[in-house]
C-alpha positions as CSV (number, residue, x, y, z in Angstrom):
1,X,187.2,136.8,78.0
2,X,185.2,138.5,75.3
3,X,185.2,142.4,75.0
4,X,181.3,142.2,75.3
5,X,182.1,140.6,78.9
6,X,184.7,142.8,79.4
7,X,182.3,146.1,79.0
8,X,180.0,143.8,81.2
9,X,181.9,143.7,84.0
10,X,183.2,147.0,83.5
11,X,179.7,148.3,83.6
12,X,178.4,147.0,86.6
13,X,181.9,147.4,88.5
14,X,181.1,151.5,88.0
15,X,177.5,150.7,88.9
16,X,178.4,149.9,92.3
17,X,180.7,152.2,93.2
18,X,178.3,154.7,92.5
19,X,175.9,153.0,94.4
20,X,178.6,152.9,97.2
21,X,179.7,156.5,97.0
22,X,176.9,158.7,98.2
23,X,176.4,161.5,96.2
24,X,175.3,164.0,98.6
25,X,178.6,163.9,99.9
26,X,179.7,166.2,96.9
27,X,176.9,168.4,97.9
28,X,177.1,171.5,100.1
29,X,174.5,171.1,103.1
30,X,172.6,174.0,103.7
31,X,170.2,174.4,106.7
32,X,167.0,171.9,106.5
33,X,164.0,173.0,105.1
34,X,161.4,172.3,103.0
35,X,161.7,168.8,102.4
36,X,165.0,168.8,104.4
37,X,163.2,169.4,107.3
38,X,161.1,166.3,107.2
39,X,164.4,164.2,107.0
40,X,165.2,164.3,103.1
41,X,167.8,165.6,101.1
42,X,166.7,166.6,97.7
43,X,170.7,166.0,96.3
44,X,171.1,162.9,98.1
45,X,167.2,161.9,96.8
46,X,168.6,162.7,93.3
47,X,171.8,161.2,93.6
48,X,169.6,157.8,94.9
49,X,167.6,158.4,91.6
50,X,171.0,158.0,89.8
51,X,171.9,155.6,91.1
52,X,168.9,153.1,91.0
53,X,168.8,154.2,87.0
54,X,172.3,153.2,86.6
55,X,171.6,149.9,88.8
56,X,168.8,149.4,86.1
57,X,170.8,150.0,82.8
58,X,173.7,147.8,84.7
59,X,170.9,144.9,85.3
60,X,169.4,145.6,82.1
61,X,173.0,145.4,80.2
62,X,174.6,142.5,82.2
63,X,171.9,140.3,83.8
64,X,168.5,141.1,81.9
65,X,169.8,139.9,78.4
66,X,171.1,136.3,79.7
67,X,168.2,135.8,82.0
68,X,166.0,136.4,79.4
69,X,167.8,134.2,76.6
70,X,168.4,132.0,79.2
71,X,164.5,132.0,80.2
72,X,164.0,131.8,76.3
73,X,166.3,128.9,75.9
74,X,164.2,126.9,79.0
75,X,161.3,128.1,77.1
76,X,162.0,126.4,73.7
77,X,163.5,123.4,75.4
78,X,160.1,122.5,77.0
79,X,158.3,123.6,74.0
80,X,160.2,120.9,72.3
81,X,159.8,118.5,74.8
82,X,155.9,119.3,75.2
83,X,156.2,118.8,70.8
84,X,157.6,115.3,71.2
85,X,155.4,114.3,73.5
86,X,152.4,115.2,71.5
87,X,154.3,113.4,68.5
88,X,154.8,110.7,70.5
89,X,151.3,110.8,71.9
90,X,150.1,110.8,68.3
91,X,152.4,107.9,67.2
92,X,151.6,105.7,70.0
93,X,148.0,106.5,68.9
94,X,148.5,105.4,65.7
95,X,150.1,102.3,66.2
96,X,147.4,101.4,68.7
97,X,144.7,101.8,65.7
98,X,147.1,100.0,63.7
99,X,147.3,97.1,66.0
100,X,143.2,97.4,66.3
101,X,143.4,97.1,62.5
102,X,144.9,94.3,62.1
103,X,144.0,92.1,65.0
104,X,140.0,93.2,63.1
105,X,141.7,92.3,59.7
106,X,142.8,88.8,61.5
107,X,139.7,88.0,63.5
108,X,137.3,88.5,59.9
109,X,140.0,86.5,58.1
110,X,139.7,83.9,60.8
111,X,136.1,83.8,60.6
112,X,136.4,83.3,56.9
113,X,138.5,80.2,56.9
114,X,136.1,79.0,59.6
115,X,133.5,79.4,57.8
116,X,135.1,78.0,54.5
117,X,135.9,75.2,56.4
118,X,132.9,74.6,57.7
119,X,131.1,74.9,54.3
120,X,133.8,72.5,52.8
121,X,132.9,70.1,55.3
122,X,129.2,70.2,54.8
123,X,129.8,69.5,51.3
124,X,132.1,66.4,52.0
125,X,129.7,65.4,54.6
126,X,127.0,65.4,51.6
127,X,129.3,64.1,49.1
128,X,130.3,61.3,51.5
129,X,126.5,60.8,52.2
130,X,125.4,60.4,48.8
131,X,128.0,58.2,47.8
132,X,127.3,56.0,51.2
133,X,123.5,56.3,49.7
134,X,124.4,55.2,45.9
135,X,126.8,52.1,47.0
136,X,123.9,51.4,49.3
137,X,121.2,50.9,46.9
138,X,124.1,49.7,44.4
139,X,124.3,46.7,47.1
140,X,120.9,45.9,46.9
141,X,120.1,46.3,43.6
142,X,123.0,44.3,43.1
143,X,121.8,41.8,45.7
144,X,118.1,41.9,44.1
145,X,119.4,40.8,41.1
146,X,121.8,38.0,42.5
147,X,118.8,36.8,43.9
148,X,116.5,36.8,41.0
149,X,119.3,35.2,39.4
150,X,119.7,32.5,41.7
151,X,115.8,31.8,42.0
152,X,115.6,31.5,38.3
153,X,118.5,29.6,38.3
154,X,117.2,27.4,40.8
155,X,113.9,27.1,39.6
156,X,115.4,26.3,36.0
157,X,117.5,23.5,37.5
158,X,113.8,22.0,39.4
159,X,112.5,22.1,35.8
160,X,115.2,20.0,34.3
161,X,115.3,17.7,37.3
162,X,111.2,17.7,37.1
163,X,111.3,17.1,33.3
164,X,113.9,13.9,33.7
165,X,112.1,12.9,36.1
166,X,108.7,12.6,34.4
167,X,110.9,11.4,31.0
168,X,112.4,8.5,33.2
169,X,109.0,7.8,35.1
170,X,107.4,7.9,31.4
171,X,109.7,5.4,30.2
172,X,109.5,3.0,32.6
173,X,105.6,3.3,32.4
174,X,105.2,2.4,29.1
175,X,109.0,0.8,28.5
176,X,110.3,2.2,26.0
177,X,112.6,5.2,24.5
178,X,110.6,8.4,24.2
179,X,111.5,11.3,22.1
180,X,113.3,13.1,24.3
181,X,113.2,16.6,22.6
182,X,109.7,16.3,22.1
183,X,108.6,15.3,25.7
184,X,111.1,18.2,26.9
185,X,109.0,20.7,25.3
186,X,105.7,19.5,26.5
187,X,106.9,19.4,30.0
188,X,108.6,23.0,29.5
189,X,104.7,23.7,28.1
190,X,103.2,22.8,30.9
191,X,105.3,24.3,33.4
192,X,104.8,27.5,31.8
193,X,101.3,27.4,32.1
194,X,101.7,26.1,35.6
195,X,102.0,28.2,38.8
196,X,105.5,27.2,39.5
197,X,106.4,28.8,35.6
198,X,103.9,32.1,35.9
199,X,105.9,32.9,38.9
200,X,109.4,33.4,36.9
């Protein structure tokens, strides 16, 4: 036990026994007037006056102090815990606009690659599309001039056919060897200026 306690308890231990001891018992009692007569004794009224001063200096002295560091203490403890609160109030506050921030950050960036990819495939779709177009008319140019190539190929064959023909219905006709050469240009002459040559 500290001395501070010690003078504590030694305080309040006097306290009461003047509390206890009535002082007007040291007092001679003289015949009631005054304010004796209406039932008060002015020493016993003073040694009550004591008594609840020295009750008060004893309260003050060995219950006031702790009570009120006590009260203090309670006080700062909540004042803490009302200050974390709010800290943690604010954090959690944060961290939800955080979160808000970032799920926006990955909804635009999700947009964008949607919309990349939809402008990537627009272009392949038009790249594919032209291509299709160009091996298209590749085809039938290609296919035009197979068959121009064909017909004139055809129709020169008819001519040589047309022109031995004529050579071996000439020589028969007159019986006898023709120029060959010779009769193979007229005949190439006159199926130039013929329909069947002006259409080649």
């Amino acid at each position: 036990m500290t001395s501070k306690s010690f003078a504590r308890v030694g305080v309040v231990t006097l306290g009461l026994l003047l509390a206890v001891v009535p002082f007007s018992a040291l007092a001679a009692e003289e015949a009631p007037t005054g304010i004796a007569a209406l039932g008060f004794s002015l020493p016993g009224l003073i040694a009550q006056l004591v008594n609840f001063t020295i009750l008060l200096v004893v309260l003050r002295l060995a219950l006031f102090g702790p009570v009120m560091r006590m009260l203090d203490e309670r006080k700062r403890t909540i004042q803490q815990g009302i200050d974390r609160a709010a800290q943690a109030a604010s954090a959690a506050t944060a961290s939800e606009a955080d979160a808000r921030r970032v799920l926006d950050e990955a909804r635009a960036e999700g947009q964008q690659a949607v919309a990349r990819a939809q402008d990537a495939a627009a272009r392949l779709r038009e790249e594919l599309e032209g291509r299709a177009r160009a091996d298209a008319e590749g085809i039938v140019t290609r296919a035009r001039e197979e068959i121009a190539l064909e017909r004139d190929q055809a129709i020169e064959q008819l001519r040589r056919e047309f022109a031995d023909l004529t050579i071996a219905a000439a020589e028969r006709v007159i019986s006898q060897s023709l120029d060959r050469a010779a009769h193979q240009r007229l005949i190439d002459e006159v199926l130039l200026n013929s329909p069947l040559g002006q259409r080649g």
